[in-house]
Backbone atoms as SQL, in Angstrom:
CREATE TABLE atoms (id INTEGER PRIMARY KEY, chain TEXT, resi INTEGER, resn TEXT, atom TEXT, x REAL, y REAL, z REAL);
INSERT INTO atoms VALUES
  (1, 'A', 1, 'UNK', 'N', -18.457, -18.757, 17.896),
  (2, 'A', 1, 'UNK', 'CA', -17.173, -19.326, 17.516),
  (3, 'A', 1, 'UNK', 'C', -16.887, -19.022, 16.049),
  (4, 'A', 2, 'UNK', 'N', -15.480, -18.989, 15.735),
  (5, 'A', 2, 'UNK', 'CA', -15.198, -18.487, 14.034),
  (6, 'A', 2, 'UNK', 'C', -15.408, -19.848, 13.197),
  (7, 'A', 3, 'UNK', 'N', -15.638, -19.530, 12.034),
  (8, 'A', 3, 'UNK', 'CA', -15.909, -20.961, 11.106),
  (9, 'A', 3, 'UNK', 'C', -14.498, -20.828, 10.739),
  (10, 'A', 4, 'UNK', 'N', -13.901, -21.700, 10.309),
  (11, 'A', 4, 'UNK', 'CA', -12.782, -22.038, 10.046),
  (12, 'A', 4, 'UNK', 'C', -13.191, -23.023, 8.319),
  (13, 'A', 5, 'UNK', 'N', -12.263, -22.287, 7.644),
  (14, 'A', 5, 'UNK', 'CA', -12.407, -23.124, 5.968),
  (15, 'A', 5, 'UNK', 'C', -11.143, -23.710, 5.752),
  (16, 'A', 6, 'UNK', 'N', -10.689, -24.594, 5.517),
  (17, 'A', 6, 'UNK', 'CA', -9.959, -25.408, 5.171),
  (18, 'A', 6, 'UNK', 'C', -9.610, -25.388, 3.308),
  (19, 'A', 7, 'UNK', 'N', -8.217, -24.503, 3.389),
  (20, 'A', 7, 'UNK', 'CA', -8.421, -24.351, 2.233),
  (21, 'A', 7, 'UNK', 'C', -6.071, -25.095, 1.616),
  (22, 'A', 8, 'UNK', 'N', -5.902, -25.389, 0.596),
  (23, 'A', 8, 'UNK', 'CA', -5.066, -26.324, 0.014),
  (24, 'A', 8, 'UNK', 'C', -3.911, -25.052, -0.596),
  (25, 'A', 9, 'UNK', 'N', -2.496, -24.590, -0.083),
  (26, 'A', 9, 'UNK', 'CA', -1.835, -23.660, -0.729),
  (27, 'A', 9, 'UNK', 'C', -0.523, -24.163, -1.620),
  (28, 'A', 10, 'UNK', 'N', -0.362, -23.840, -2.941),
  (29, 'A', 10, 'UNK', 'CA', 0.842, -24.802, -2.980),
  (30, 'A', 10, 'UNK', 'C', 1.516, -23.464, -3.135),
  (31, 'A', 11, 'UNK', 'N', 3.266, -23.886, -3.233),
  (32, 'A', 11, 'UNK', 'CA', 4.061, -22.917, -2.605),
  (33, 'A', 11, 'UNK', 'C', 5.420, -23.322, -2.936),
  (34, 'A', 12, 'UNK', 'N', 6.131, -22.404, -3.511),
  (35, 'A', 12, 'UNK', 'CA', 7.469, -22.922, -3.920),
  (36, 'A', 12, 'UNK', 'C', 7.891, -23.341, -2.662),
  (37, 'A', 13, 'UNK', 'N', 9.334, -24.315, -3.157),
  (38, 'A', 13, 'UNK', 'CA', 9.811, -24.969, -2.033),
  (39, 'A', 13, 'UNK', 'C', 10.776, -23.995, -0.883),
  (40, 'A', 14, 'UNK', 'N', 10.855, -22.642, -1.082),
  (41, 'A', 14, 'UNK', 'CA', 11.904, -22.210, -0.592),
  (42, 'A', 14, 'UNK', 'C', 10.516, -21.316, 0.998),
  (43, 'A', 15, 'UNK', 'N', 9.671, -20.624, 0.158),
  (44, 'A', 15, 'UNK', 'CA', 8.247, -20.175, 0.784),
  (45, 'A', 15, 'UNK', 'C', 8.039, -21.274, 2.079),
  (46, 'A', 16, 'UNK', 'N', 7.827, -22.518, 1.680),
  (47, 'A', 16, 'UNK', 'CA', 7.666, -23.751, 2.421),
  (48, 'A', 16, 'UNK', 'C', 8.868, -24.182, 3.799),
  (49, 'A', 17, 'UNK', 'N', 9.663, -23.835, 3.040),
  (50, 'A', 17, 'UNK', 'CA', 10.811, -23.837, 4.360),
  (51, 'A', 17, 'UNK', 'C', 10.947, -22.942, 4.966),
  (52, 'A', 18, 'UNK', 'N', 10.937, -21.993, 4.673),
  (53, 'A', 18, 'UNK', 'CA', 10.663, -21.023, 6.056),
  (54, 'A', 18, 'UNK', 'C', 9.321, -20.979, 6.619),
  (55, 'A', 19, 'UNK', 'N', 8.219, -22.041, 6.246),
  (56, 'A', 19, 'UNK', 'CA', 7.245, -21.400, 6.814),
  (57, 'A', 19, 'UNK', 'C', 7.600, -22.461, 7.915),
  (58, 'A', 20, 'UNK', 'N', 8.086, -24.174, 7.648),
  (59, 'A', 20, 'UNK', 'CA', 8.538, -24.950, 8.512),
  (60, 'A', 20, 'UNK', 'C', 9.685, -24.493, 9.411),
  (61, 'A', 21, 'UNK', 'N', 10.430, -23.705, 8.981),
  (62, 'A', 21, 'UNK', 'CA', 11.482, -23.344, 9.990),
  (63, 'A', 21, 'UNK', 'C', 11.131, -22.284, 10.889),
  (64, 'A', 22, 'UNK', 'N', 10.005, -21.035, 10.533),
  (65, 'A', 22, 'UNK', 'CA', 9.247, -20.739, 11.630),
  (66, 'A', 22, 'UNK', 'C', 8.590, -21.092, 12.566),
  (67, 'A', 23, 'UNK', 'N', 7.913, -22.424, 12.468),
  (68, 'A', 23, 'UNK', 'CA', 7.014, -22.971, 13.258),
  (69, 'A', 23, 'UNK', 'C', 8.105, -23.940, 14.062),
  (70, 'A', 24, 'UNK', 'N', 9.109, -24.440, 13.851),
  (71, 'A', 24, 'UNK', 'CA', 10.170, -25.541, 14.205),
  (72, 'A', 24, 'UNK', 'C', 10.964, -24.467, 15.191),
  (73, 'A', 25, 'UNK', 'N', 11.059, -23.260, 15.228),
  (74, 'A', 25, 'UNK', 'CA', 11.606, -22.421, 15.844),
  (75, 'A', 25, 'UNK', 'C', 11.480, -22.026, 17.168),
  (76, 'A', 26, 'UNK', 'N', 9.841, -22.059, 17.030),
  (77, 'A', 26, 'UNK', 'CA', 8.855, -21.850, 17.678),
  (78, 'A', 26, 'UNK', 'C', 8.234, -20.088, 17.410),
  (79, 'A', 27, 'UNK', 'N', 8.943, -19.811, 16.304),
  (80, 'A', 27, 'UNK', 'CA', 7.916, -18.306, 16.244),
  (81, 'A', 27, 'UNK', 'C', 6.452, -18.256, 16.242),
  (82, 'A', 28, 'UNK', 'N', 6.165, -19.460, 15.621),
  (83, 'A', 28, 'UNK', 'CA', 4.592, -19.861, 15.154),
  (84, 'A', 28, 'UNK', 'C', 4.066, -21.234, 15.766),
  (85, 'A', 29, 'UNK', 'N', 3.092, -21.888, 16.152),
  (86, 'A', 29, 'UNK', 'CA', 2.440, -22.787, 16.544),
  (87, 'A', 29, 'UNK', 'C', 2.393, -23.831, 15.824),
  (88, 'A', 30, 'UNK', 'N', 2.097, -23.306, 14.410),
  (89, 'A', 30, 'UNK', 'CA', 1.907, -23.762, 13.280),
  (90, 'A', 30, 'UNK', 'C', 1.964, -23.409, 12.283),
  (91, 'A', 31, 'UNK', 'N', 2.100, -24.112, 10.693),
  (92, 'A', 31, 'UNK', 'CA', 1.793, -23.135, 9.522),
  (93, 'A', 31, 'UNK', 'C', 0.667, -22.756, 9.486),
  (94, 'A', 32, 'UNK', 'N', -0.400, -23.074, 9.996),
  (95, 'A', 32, 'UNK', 'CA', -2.098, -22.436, 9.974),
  (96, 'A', 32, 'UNK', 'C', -1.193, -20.554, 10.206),
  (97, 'A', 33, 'UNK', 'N', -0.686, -20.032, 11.495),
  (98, 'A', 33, 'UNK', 'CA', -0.781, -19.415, 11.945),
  (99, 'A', 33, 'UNK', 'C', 0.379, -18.515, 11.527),
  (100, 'A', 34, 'UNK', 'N', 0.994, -19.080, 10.883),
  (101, 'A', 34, 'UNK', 'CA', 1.879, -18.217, 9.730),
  (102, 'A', 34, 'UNK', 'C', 1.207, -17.412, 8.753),
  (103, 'A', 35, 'UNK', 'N', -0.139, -18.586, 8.211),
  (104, 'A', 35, 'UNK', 'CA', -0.853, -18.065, 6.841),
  (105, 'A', 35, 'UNK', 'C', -1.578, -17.242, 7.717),
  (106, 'A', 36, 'UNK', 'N', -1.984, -17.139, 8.989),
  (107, 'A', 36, 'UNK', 'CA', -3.116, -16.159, 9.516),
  (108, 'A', 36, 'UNK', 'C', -2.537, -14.649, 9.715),
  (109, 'A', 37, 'UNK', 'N', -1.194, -14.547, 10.097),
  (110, 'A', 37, 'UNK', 'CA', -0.695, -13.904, 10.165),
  (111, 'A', 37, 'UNK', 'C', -0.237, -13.115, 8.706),
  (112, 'A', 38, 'UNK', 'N', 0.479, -13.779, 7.816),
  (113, 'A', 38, 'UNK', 'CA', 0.513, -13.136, 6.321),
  (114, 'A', 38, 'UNK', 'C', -0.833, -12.808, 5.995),
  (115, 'A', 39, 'UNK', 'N', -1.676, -13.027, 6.489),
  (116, 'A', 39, 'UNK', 'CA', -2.704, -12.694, 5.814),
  (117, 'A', 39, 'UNK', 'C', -3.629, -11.379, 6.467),
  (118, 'A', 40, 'UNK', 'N', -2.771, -11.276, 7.468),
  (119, 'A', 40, 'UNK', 'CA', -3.485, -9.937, 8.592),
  (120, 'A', 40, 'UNK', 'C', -2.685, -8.793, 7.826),
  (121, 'A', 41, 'UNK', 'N', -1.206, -9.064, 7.644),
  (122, 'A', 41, 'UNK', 'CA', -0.457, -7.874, 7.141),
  (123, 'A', 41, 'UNK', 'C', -0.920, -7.646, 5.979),
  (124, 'A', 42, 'UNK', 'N', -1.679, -8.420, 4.944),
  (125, 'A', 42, 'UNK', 'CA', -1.918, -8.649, 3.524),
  (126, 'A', 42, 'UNK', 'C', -3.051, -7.333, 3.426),
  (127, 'A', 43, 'UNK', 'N', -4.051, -7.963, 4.199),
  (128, 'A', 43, 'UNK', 'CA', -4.968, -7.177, 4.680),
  (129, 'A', 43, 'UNK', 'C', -4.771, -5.273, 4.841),
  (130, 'A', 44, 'UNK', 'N', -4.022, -5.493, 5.821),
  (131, 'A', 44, 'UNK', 'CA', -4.003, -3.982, 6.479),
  (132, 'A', 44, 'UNK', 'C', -3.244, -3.429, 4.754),
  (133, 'A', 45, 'UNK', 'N', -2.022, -4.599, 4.621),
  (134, 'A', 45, 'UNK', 'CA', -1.484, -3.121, 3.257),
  (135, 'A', 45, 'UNK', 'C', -2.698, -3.199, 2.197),
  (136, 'A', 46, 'UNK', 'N', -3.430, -3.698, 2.072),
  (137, 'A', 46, 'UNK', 'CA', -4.453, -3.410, 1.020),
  (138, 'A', 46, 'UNK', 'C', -5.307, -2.298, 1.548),
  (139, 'A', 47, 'UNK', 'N', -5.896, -2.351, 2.650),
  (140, 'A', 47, 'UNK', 'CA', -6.348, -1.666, 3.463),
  (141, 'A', 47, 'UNK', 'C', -5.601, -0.184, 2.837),
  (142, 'A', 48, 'UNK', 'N', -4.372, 0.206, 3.412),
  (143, 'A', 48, 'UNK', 'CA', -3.752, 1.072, 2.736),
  (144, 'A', 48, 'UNK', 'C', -3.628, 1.750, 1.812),
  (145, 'A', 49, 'UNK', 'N', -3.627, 0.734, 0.724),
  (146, 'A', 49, 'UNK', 'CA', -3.137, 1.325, -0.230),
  (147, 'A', 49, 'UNK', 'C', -4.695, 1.462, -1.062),
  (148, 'A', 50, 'UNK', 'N', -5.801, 0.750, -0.436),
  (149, 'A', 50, 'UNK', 'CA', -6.962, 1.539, -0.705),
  (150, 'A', 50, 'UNK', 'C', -7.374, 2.933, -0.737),
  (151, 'A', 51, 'UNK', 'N', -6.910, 3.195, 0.761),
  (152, 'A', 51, 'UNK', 'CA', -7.021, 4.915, 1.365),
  (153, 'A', 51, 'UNK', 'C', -5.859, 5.438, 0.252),
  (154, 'A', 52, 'UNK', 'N', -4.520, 5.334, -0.110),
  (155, 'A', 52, 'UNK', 'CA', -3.798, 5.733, -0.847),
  (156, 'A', 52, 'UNK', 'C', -4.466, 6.298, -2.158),
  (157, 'A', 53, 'UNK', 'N', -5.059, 5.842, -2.799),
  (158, 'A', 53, 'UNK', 'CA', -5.956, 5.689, -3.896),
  (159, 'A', 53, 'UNK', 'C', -6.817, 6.293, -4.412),
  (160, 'A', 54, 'UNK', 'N', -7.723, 6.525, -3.024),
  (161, 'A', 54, 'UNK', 'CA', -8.782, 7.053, -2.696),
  (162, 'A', 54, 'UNK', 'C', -8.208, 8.610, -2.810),
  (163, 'A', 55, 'UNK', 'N', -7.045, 9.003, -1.620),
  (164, 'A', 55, 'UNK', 'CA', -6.327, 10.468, -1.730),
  (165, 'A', 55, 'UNK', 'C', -5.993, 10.864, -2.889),
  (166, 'A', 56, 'UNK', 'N', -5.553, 9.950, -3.712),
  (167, 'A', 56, 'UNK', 'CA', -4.844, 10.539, -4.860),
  (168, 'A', 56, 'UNK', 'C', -6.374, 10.711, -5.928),
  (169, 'A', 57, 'UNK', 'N', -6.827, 9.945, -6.015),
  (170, 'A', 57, 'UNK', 'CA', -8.250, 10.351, -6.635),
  (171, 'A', 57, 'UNK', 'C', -9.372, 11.537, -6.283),
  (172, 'A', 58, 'UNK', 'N', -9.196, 11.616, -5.256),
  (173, 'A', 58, 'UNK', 'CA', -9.627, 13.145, -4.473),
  (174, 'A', 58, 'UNK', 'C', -9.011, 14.378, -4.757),
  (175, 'A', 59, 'UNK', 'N', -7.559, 14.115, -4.641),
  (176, 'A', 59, 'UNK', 'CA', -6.966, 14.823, -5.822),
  (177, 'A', 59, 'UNK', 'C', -7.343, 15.025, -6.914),
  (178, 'A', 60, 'UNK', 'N', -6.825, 13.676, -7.985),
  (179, 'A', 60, 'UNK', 'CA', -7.702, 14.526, -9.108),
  (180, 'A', 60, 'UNK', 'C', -8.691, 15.033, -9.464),
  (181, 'A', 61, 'UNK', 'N', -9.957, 14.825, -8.271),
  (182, 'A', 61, 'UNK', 'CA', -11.218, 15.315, -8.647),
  (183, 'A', 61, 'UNK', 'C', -11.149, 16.902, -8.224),
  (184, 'A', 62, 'UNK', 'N', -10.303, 17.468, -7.243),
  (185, 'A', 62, 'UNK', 'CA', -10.038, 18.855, -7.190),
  (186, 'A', 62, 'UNK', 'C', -9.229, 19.250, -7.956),
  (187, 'A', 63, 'UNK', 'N', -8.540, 18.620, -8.708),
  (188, 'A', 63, 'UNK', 'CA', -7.481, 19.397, -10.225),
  (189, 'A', 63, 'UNK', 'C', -8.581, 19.580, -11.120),
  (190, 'A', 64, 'UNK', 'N', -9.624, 18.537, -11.314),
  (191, 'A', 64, 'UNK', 'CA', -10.942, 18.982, -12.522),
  (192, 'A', 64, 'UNK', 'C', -11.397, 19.546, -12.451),
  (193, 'A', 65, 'UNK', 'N', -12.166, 19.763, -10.799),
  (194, 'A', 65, 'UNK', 'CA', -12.930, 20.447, -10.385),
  (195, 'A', 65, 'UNK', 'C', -12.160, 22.337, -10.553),
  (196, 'A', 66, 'UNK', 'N', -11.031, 22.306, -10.386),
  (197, 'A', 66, 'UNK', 'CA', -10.013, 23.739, -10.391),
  (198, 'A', 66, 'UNK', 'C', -10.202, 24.333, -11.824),
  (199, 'A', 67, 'UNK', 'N', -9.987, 23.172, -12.770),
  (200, 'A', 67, 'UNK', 'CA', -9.624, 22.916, -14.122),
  (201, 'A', 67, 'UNK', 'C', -11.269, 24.298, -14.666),
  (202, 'A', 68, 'UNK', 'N', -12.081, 23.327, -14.245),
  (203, 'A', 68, 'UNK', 'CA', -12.935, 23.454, -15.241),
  (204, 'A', 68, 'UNK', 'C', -13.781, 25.011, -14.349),
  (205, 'A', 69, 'UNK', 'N', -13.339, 25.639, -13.029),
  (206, 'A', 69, 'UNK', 'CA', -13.860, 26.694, -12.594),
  (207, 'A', 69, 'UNK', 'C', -12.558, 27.642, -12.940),
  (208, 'A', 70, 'UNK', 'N', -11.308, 27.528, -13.835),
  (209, 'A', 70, 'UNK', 'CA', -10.397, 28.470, -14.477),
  (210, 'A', 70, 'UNK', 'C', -9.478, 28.912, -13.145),
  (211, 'A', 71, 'UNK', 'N', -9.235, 27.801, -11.750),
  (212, 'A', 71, 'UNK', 'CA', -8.027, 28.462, -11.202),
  (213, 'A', 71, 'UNK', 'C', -7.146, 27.452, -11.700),
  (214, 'A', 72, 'UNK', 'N', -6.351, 28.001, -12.769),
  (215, 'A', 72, 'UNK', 'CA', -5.510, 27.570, -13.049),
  (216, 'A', 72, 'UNK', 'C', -4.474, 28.407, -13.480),
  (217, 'A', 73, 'UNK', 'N', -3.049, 27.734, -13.341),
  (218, 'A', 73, 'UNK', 'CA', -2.104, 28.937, -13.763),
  (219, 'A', 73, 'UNK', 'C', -1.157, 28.335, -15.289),
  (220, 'A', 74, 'UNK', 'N', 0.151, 29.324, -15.970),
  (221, 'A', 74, 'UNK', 'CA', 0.596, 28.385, -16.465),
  (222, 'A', 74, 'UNK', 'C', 1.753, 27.625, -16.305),
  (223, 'A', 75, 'UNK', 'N', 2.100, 26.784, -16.562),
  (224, 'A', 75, 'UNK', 'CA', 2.843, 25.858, -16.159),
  (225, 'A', 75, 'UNK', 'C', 4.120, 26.477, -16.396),
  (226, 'A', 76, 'UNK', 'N', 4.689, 27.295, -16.982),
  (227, 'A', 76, 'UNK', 'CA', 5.922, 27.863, -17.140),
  (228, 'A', 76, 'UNK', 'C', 6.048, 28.775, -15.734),
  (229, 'A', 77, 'UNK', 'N', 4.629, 29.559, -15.156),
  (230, 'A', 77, 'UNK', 'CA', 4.763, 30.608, -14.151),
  (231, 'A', 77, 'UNK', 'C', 5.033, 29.647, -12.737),
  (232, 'A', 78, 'UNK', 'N', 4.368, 28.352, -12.892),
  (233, 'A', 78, 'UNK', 'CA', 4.291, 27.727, -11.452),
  (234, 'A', 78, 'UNK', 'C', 6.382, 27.399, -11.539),
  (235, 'A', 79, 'UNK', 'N', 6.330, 26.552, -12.972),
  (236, 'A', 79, 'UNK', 'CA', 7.860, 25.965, -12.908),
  (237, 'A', 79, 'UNK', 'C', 8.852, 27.291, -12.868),
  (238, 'A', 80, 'UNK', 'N', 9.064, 28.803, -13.168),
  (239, 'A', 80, 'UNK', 'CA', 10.208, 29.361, -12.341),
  (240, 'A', 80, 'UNK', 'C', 9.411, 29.808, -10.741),
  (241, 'A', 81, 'UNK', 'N', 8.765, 30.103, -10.754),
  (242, 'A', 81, 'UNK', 'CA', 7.840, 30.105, -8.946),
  (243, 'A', 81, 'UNK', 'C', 8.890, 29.211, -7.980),
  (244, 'A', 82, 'UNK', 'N', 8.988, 28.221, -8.775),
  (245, 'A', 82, 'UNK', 'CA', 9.169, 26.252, -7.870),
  (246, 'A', 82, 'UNK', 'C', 10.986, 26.343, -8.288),
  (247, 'A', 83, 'UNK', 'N', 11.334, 27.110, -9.296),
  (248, 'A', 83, 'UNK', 'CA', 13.070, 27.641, -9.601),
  (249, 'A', 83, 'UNK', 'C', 13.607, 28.158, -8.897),
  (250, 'A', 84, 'UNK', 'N', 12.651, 29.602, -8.484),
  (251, 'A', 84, 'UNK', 'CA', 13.392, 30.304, -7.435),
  (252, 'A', 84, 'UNK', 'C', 13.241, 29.701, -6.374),
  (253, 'A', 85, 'UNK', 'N', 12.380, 29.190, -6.083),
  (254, 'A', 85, 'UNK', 'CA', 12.037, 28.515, -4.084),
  (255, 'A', 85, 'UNK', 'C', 13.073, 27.899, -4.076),
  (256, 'A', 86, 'UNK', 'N', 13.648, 26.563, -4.714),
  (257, 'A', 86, 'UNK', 'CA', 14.421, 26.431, -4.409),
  (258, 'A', 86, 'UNK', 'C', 16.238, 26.766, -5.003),
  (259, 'A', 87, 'UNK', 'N', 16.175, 27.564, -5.760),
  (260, 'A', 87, 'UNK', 'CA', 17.495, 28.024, -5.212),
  (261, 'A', 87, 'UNK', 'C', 18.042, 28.969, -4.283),
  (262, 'A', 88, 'UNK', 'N', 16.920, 29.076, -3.868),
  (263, 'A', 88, 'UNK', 'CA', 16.753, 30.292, -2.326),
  (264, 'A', 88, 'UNK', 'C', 17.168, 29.645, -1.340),
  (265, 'A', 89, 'UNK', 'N', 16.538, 27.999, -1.682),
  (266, 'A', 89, 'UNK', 'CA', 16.634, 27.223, -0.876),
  (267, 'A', 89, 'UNK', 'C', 18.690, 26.336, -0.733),
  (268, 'A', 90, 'UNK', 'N', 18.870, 26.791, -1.754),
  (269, 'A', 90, 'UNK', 'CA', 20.354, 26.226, -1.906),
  (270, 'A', 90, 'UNK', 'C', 21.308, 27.328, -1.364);
């Protein structure tokens, strides 16, 4: 069985009324199951934006890693490269 903690949230008054007007609605059972629920989505976007993080840091470890083995170009050759594409593209 899950342990269940009993824990005290305070909450502006406007937060509070919709969490009562959800449950009065009947979307929710209860406010328990409001907070269980905000707290699943809370979850997954952290979840997210962990992996987000992670990509972009993988990234930079292959820009250093590029950096420091000399494939690199210069930034004037990539920016008309990325000029013409797209006005080819227009």
């Amino acid at each position: 069985m899950t342990q269940i903690e009993r824990m005290t949230v305070a909450l502006p008054v406007e937060m509070a009324t919709d969490i009562r007007e959800a449950v009065e609605s009947g979307d929710y059972a209860s406010s328990s199951e409001v907070f269980r629920d905000a707290i699943r989505d809370w979850r997954h976007k952290r979840h997210l934006q962990r992996q987000e993080v992670a990509y972009i840091m993988l990234g930079v470890q292959q820009g250093i890693a590029d950096l420091k083995a000399g494939r690199i170009k210069p930034a004037e050759e990539v920016l008309t490269r990325l000029e013409k594409k797209y006005q080819a593209m227009l």
